[in-house]
DSSP file (Angstrom, degrees, kcal/mol; ACC not computed):
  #  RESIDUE AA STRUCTURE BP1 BP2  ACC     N-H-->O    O-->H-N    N-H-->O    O-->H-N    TCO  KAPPA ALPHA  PHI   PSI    X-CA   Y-CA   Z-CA
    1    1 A X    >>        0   0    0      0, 0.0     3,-2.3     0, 0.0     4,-2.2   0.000 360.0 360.0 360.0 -37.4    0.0    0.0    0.0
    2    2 A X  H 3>  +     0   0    0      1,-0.3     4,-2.3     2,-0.2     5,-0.1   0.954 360.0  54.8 -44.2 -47.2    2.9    2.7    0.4
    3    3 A X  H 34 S+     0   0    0      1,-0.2     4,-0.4     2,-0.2    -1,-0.3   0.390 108.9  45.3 -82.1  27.5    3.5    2.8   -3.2
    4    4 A X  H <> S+     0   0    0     -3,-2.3     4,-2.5     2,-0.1     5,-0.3   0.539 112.6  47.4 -91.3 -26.2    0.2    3.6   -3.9
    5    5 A X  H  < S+     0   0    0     -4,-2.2    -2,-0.2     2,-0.2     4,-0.2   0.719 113.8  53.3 -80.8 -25.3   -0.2    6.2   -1.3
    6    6 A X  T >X S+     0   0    0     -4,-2.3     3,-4.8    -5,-0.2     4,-0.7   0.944 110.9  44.4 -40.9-100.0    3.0    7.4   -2.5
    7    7 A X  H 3> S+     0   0    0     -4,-0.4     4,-2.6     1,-0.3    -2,-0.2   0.690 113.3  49.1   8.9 -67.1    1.6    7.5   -6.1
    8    8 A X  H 3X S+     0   0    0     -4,-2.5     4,-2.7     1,-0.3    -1,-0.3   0.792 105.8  57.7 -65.3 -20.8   -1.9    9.2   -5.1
    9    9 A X  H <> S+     0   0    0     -3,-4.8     4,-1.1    -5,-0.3    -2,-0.3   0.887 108.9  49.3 -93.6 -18.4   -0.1   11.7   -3.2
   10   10 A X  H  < S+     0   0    0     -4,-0.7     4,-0.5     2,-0.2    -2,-0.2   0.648 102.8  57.6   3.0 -73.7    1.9   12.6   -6.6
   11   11 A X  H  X S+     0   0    0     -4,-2.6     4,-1.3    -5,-0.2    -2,-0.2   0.836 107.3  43.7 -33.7 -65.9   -0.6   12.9   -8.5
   12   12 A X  H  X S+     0   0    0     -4,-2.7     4,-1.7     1,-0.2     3,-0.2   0.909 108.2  57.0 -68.5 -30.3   -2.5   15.6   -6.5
   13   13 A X  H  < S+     0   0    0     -4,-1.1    -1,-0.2    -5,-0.2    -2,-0.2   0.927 109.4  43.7 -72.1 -34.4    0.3   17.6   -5.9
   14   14 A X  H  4 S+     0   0    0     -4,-0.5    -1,-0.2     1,-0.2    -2,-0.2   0.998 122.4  44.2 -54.5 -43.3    1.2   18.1   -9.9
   15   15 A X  H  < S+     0   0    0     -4,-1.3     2,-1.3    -3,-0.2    -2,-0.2   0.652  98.8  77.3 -95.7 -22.1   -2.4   18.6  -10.2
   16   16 A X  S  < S+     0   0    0     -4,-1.7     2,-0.2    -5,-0.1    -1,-0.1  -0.689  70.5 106.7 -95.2  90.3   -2.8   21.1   -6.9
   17   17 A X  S >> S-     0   0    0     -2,-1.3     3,-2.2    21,-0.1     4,-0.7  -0.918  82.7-104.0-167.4 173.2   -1.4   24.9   -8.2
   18   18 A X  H 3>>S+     0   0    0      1,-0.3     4,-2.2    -2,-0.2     5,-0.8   0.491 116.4  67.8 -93.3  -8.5   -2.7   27.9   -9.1
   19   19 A X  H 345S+     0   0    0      3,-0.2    -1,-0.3     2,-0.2     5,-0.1   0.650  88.1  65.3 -81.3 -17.2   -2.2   27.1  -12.7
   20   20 A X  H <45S+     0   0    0     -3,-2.2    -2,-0.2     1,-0.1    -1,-0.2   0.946 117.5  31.5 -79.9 -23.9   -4.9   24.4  -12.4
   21   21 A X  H  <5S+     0   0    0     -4,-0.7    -2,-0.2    48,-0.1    -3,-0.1   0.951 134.6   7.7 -62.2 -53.6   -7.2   27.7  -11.7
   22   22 A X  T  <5S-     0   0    0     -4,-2.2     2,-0.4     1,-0.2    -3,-0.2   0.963  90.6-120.0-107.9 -51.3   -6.2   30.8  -13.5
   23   23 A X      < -     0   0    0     -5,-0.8     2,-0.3     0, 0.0    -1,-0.2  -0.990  51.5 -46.6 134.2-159.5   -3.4   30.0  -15.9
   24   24 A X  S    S-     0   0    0     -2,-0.4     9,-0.0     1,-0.2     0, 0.0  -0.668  75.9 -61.4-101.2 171.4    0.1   31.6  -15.7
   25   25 A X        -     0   0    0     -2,-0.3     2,-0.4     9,-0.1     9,-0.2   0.077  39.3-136.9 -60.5 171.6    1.0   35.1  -15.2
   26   26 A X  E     -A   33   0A   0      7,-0.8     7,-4.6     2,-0.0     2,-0.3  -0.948  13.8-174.8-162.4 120.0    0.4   38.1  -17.2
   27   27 A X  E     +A   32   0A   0     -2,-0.4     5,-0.2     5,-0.3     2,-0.1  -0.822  29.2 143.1-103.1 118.0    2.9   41.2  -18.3
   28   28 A X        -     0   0    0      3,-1.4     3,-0.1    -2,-0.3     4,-0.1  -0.281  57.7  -7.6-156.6 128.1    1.4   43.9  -20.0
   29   29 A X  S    S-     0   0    0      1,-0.2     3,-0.1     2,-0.1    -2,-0.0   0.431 130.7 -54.7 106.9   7.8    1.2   47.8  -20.7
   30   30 A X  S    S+     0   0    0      1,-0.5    48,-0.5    47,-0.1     2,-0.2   0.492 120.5 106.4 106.9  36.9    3.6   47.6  -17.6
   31   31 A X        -     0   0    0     46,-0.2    -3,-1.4    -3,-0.1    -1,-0.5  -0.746  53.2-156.4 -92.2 155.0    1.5   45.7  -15.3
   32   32 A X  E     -AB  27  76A   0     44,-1.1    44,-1.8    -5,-0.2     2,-0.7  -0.998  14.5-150.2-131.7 147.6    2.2   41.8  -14.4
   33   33 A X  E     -AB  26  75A   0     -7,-4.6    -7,-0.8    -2,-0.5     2,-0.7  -0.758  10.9-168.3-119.3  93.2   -1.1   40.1  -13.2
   34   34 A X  E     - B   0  74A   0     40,-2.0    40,-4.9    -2,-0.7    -9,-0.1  -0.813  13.7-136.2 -94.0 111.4   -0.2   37.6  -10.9
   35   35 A X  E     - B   0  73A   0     -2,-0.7    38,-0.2    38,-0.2     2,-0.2  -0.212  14.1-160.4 -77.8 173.9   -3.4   35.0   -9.9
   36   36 A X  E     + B   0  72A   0     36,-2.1    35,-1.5   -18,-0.1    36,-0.8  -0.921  15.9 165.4-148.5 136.8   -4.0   33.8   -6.4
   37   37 A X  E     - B   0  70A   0     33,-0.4     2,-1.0    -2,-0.2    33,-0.2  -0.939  38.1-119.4-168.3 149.2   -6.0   30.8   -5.4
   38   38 A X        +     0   0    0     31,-2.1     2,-0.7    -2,-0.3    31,-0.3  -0.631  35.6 176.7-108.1 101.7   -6.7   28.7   -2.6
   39   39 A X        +     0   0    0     -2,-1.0     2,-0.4    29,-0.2    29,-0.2  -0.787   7.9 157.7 -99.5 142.1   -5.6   25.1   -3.3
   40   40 A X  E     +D   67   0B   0     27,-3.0    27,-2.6    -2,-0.7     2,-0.3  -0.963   7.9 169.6-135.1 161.8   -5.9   22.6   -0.8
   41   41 A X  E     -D   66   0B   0     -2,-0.4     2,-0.3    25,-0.3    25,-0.2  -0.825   5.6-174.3-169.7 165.7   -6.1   18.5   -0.8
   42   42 A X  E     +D   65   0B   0     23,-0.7    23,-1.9    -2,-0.3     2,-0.2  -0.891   6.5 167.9-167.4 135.7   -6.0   15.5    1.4
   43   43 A X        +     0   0    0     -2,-0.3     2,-0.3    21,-0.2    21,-0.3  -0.999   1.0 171.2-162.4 179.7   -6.0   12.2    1.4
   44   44 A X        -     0   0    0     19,-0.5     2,-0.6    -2,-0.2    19,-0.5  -0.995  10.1-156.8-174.5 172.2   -5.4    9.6    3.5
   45   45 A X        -     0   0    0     -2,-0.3     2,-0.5    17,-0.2    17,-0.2  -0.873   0.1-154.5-152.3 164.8   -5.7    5.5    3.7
   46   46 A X  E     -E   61   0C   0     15,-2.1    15,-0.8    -2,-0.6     2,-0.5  -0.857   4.2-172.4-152.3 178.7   -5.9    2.4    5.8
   47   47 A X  E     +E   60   0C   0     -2,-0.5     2,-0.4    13,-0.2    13,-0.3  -0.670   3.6 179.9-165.0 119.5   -5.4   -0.9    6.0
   48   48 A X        -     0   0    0     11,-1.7     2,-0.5    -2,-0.5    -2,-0.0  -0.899  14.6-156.0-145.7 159.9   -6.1   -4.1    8.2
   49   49 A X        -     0   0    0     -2,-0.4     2,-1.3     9,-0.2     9,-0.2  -0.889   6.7-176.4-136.6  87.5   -5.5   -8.1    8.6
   50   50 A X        -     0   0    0     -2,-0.5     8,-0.1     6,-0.1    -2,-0.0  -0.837  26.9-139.2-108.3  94.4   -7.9  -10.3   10.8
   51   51 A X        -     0   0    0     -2,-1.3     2,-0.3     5,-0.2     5,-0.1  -0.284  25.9-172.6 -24.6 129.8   -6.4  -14.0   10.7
   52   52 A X        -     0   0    0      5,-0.1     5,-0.0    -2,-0.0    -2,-0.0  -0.970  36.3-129.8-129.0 150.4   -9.0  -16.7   10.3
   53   53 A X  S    S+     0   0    0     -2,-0.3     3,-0.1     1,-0.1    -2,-0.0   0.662 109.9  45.2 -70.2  -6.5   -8.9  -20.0   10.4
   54   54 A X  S    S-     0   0    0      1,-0.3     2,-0.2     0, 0.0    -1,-0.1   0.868 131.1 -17.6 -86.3 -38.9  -10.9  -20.5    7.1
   55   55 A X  S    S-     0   0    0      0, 0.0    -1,-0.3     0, 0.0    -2,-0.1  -0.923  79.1 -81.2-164.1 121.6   -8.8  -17.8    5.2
   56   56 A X        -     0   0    0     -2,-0.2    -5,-0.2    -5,-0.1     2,-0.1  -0.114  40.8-140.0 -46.0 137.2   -6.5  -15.0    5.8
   57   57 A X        +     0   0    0     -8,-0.1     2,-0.3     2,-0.0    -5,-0.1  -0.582  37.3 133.9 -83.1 156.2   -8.2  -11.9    6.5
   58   58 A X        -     0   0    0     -9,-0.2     2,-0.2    -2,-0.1    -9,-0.2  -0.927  19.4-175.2-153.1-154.4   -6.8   -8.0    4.9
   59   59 A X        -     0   0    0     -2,-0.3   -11,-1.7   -13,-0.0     2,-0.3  -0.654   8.8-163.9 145.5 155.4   -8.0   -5.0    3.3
   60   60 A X  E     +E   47   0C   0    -13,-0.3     2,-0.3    -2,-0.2   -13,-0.2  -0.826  12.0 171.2-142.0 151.9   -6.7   -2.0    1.9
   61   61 A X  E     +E   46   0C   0    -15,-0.8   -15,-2.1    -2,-0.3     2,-0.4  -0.906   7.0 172.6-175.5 154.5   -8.6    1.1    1.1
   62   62 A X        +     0   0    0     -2,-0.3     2,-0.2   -17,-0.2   -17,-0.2  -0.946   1.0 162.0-160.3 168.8   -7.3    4.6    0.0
   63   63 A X        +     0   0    0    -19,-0.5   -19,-0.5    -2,-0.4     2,-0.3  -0.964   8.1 175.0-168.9-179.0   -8.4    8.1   -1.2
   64   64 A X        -     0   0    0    -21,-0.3     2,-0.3    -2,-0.2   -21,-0.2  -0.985   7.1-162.6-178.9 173.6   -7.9   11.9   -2.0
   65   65 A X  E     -D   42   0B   0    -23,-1.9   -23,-0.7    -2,-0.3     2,-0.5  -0.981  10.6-137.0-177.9 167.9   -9.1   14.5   -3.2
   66   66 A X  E     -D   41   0B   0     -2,-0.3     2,-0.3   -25,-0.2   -25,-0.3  -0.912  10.1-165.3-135.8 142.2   -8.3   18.0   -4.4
   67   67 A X  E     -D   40   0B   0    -27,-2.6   -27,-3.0    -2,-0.5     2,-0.3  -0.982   8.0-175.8-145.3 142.7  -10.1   22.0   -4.0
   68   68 A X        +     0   0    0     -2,-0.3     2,-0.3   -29,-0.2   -29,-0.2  -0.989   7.2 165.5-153.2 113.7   -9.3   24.4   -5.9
   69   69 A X        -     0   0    0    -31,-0.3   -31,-2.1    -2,-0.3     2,-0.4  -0.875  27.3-132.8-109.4 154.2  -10.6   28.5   -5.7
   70   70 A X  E     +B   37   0A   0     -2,-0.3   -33,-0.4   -33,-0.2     3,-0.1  -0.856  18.0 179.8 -93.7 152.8   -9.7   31.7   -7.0
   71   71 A X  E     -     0   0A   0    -35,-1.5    15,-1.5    -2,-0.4    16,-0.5   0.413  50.0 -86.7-113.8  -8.1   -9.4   34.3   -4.8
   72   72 A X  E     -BC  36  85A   0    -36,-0.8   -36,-2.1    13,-0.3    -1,-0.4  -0.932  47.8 -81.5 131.7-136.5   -8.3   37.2   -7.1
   73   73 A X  E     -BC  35  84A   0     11,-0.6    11,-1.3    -2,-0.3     2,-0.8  -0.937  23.3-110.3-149.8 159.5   -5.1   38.5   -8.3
   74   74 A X  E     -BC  34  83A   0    -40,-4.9   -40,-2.0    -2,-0.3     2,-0.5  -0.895  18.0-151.8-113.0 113.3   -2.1   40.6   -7.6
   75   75 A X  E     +BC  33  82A   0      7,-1.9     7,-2.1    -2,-0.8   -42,-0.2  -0.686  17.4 177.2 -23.3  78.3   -1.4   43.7   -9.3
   76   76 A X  E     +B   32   0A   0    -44,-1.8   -44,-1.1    -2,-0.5     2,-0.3  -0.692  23.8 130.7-115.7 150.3    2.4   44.5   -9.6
   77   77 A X  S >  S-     0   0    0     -2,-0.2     3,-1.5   -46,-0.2   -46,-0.2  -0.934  72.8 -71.4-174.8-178.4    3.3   47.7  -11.4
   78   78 A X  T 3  S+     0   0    0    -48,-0.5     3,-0.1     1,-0.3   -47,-0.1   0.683 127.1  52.6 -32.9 -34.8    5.5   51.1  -11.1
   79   79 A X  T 3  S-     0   0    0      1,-0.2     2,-0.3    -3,-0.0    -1,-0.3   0.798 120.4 -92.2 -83.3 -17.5    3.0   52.3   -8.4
   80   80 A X    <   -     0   0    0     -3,-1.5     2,-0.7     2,-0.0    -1,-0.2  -0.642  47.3 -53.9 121.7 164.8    3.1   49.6   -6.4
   81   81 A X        +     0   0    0     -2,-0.3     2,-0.4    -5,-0.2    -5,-0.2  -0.682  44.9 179.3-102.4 140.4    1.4   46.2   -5.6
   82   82 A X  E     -C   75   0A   0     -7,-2.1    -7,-1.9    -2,-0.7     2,-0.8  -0.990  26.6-132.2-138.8 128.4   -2.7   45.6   -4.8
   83   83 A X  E     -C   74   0A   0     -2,-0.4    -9,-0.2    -9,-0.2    -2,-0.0  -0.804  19.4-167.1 -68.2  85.3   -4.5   42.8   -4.1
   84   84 A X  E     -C   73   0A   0    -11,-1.3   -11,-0.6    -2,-0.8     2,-0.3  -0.374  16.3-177.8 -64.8 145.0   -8.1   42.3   -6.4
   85   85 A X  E  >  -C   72   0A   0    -13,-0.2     4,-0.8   -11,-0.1   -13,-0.3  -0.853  31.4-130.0-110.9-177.4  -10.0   39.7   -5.0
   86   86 A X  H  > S+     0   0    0    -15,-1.5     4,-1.5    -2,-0.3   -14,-0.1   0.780 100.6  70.0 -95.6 -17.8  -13.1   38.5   -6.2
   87   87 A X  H >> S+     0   0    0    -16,-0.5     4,-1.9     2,-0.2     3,-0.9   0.998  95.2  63.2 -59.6 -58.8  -15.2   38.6   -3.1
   88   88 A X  H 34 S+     0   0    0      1,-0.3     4,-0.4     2,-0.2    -1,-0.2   0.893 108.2  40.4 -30.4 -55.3  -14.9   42.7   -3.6
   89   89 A X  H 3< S+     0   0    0     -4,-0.8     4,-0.6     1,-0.3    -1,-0.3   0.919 113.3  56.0 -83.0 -36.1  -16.8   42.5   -7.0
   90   90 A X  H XX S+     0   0    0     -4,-1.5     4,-2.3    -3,-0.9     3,-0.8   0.829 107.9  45.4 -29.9 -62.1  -19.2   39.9   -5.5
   91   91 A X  T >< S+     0   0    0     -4,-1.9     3,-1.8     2,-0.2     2,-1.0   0.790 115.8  49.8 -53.0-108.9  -20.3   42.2   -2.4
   92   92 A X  T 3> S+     0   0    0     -4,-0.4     4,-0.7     1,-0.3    -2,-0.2   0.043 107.9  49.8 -65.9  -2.4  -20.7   44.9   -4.9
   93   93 A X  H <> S+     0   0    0     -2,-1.0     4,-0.8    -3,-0.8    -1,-0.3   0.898 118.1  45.7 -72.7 -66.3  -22.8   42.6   -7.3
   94   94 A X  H XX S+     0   0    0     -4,-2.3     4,-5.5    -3,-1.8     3,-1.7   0.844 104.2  56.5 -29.3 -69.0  -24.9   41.9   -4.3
   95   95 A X  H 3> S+     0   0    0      1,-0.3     4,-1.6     2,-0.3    -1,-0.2   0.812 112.4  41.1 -57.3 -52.1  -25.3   45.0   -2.9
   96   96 A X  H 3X S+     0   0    0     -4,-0.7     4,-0.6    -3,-0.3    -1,-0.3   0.474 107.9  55.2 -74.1   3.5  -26.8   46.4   -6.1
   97   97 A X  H <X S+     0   0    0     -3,-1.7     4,-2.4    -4,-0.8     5,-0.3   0.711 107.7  52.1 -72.5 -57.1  -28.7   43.8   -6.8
   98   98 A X  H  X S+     0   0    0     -4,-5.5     4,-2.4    -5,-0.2    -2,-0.2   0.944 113.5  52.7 -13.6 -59.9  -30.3   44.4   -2.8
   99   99 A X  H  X S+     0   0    0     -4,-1.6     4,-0.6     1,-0.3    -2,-0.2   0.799 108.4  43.8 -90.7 -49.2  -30.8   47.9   -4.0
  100  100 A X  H >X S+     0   0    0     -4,-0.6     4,-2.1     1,-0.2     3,-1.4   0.884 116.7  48.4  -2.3 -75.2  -32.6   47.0   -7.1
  101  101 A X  H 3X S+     0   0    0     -4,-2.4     4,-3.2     1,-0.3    -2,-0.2   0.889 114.0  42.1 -49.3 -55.2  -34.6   44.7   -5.3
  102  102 A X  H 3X S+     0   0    0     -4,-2.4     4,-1.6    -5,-0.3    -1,-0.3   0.649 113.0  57.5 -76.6  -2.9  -35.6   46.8   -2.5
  103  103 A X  H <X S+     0   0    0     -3,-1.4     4,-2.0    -4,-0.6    -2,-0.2   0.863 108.1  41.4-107.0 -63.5  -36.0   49.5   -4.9
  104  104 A X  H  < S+     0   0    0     -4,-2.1    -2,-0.2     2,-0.2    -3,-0.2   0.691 109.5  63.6 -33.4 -42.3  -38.7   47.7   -7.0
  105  105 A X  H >X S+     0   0    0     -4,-3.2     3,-3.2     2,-0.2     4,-2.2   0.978 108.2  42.4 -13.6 -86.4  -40.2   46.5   -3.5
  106  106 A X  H 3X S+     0   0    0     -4,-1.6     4,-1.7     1,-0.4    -2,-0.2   0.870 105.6  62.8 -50.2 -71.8  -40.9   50.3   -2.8
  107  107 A X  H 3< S+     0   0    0     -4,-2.0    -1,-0.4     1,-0.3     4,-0.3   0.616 110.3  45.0 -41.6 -26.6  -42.2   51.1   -6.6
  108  108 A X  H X4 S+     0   0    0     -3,-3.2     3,-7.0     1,-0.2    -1,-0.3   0.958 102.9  56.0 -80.6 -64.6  -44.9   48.7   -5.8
  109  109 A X  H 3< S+     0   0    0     -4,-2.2    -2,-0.2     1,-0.3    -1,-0.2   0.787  95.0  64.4 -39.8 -37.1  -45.9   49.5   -2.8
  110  110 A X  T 3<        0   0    0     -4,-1.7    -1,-0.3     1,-0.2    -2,-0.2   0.845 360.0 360.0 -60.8 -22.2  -46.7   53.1   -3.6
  111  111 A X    <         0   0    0     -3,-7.0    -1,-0.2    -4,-0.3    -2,-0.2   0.617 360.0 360.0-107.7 360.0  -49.8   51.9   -6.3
């Protein structure tokens, strides 16, 4: 079972980078746009042997598994470095979508 748990644990790490989200990095107009992502995985295995008198007993059993988010980007340029993330444009989707909402709400009520 080690060299499979070896193996598996291989596998996710090639597969666990910020390239499996966003891509590579990006130079232009004298910006670089550097992503940022939250990758995580686990895995994890077991394995067990109950002697019998009919037949040896075993077992084996394994997994993993891999998550993978974006979280925004870094800004590098002449000015200095900023962090984007994506939640920012997400609250500010929300918020005016609320405002919409509550805004239409009110338009009714008044006829």
């Amino acid at each position: 079972m080690p060299e499979n748990l070896q193996s598996m644990f291989e596998r996710l790490s090639k597969s666990a980078g910020v390239h499996s989200v966003y891509g590579d990095a990006i130079s232009a107009h004298g910006k670089t746009i550097i992503p940022v992502a939250r990758i995580s995985y686990g895995f994890g295995a077991g394995s067990g042997r109950k002697p019998r008198e009919s037949a040896p007993g075993e077992g084996e059993g394994g997994g993993g598994g891999l998550y993978a988010a974006p979280l925004g980007v870094l800004e590098v340029s002449d000015a200095g470095t900023r962090f984007i993330g994506l939640n920012e444009n997400r609250k500010l989707a929300g918020a005016a979508l609320a405002g919409f909402c509550l805004g239409a709400f009110l338009a009714r009520c008044r006829h």
